[in-house]
N, C-alpha and C positions, 0 to 999 in steps of 0.2 A: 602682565598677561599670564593667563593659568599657564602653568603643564600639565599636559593630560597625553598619554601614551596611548595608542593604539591596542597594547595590550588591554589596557583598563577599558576602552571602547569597546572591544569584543566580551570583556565580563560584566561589563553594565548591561549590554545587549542580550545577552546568556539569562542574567539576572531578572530583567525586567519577561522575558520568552518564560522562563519557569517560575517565577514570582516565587524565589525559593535560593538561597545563597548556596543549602545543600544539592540540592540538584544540580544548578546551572558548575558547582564544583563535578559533580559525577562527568558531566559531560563535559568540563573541558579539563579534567583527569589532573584537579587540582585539588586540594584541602578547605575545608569550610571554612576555617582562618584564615587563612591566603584569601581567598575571596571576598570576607567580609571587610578584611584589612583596607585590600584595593578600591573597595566600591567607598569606605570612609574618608582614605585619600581622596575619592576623586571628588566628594562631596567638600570635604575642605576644599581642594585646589579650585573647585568653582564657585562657594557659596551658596551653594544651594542644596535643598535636601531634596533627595530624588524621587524616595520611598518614601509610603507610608505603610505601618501595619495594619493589616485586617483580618484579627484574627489569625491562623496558624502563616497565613501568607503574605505576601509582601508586592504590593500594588504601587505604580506608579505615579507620584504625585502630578499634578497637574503641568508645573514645570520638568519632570522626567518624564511625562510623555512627549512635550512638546519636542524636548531633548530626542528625544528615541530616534526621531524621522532623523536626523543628522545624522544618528551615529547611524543608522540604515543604511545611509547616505555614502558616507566613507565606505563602510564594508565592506560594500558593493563596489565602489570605486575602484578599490584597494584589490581586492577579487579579479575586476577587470586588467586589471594592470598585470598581474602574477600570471592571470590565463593568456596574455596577449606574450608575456615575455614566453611562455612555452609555446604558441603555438609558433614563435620564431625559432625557438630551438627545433620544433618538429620534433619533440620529445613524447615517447607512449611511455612513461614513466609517472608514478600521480596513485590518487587514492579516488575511489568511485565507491559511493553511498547510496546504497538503494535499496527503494521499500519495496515488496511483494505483497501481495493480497493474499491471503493464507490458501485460497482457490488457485492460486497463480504459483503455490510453490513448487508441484510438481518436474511444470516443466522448465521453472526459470533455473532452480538449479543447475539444470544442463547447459542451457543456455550459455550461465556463467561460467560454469566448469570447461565450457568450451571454450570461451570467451579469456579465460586466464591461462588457458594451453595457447593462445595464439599473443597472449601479452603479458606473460608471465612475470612482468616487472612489475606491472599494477596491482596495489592490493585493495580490495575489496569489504565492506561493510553491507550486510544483508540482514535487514529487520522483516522478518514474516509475519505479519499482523493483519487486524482489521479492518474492516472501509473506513470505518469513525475515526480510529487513530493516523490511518494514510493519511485522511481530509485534513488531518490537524497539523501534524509533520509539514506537511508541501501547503496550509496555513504560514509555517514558520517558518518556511525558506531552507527545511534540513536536509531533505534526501537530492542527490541530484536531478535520479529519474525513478519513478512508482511505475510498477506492471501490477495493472488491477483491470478491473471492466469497468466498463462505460462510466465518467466520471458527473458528476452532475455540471448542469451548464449556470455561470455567473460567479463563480469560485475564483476569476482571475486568471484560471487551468488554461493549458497549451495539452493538447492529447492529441495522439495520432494513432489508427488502429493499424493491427500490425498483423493478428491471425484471429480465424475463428475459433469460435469458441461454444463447441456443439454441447448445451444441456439435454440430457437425455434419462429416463424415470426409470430406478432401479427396484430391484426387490429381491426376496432372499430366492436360495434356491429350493422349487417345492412350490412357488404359489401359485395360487391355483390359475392368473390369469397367462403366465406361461405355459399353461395346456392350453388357450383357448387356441383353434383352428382359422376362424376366423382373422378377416382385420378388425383393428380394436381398435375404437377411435376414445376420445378424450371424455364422453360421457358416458361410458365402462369401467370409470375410475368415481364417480360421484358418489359410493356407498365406502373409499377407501379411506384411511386415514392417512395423514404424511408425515415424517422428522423431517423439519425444514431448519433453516438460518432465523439466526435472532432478528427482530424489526431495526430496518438500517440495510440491510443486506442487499445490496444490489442485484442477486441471484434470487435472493425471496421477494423482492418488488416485481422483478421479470417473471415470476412464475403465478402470483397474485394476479397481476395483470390480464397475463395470458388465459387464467381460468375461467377469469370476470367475462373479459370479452366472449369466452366459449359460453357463458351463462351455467356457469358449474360450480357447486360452492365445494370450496375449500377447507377440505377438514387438517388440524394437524392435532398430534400427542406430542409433541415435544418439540423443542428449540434447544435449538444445540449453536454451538457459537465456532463452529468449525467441521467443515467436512470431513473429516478423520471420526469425530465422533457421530456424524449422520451415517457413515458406511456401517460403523460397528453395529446402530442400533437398526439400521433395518435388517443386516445380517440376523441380527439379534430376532427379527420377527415382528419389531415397534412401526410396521408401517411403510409405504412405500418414501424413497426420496426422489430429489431431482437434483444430479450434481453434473458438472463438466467431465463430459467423454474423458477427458486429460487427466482426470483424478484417479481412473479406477483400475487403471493398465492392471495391477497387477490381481485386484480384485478377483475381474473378468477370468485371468489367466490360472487362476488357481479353485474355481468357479465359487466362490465364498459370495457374489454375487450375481447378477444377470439382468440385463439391459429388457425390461417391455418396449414389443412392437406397436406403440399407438401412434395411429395418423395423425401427424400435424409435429413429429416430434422425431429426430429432436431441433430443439428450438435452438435456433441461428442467433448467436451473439458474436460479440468479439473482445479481443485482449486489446487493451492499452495501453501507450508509451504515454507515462504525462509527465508534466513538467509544473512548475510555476511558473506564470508570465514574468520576466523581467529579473529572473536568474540567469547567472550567467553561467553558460554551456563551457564547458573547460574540456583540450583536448583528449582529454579522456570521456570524455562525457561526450563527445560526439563520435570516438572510437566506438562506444557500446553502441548508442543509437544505430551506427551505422552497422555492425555487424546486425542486431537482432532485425532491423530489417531489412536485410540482404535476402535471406532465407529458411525465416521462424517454424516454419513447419519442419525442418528437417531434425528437429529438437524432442520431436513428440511421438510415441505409435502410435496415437491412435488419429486419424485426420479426418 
């Protein structure tokens, strides 16, 4: 009967997740030789080749897929078993990995920094990124829990909403539709231009939408792949934006921006706790859930 180590299960697993011996070593904070050594062991100790190449990458042969579900299998297993023995100890002790939606860093920061004054044993892993990269991560089982918006439906996702999340249409200070006296509805805007989010955007899908149905077409000058750089450029004059109330606090306060009054806005969304279906929740991991939704608005100025 082979020997095959648990170690080796989790870098085959690593291995075949990044189709890459360098990578899946970054991530599990080991050497490309160590890695490629252990995955050659584990191919002898089975007889069988796991990999094949394709090009710069390294794809799963037919029998290393079939393999994968197993080692899945354990992982999980082996996961459940280490979370089951903490939550016997009743231990807030542990490491918590979580994605952010780069629209979501504002306030999650706080969150967290609240969040490790009340469990200062726990440490913490925070990747600020995109909708596309989240979808892939909690694809692979990495983060424990993602605060993004709305997440798309058939992904296998578990989400729970937690607070709103008011999009509201900025522009710099000076334009002209901040004199108007008037209410200013949403077909007062069909001769403007926008800096929106790149296509994928969950914020530029909701605001696409919302135009359509007003029957207003949508002009933009630019995509930008990050709200830090939509404030700069309509500050800048390139256009009005549409971002989350929660992004601009300080904006506002320093008046480098200013929120337009148009009816029907701002537009009601909300923040998300998601998860992957059929990861397992470790007592740290239901520590944070439970704080953030105890009382998520107290995290943010602007409500």
């Amino acid at each position: 009967m082979p020997h095959i180590s648990l170690r080796q299960i989790r870098i085959f697993d690593s291995v075949a997740r990044y189709q890459s011996h360098t990578r899946a070593a970054e991530k599990l904070y080991m050497t490309q030789p160590a890695v490629s050594m252990q995955m050659k062991q584990l191919e002898e100790n089975l007889g069988i080749e796991l990999f094949e190449r394709q090009g710069r990458k390294l794809a799963l042969s037919k029998s290393g897929f079939q393999l994968r579900e197993y080692s899945n299998q354990i992982i999980n297993a082996y996961e459940n078993m280490i979370d089951y023995a903490e939550k016997i100890k009743g231990c807030h002790t542990g490491h918590l990995t979580i994605s952010v939606a780069t629209t979501a860093n504002h306030f999650s920061t706080r969150i967290l920094s609240a969040f490790s004054e009340k469990y200062p044993d726990i440490t913490i892993s925070l990747d600020v990124t995109n909708r596309q990269t989240i979808l892939q991560q909690l694809e692979n089982y990495e983060p424990d829990l993602v605060i993004m918006g709305e997440p798309p439906k058939g992904h296998g996702l578990l989400s729970e909403r937690f607070m709103k999340n008011p999009l509201v249409i900025i522009a710099p200070p000076g334009h002209r539709l901040l004199n108007e006296k008037q209410n200013l509805t949403i077909s007062d805007l069909k001769n403007e231009k926008f800096v929106v989010r790149e296509k994928g955007s969950g914020t530029r899908e909701c605001i696409e939408r919302h135009f359509k149905d007003s029957g207003i077409n949508f002009s933009t000058t630019l995509e930008m792949t990050s709200n830090e750089a939509i404030k700069h450029a309509v500050s800048a004059g390139f256009g009005l934006g549409i971002v989350s109330l929660h992004t601009i606090e300080l904006e506002l306060k320093n008046q480098h921006l200013a929120v337009l009054n148009i009816k029907g806005f701002p537009l009601c969304r909300h923040w998300h706790l998601v998860t992957r279906k059929g990861k397992a929740m470790s007592p740290v991991t239901e520590a944070f859930r439970s704080f953030l939704l105890e009382n998520p608005e107290q995290h943010v100025y602007y409500k």
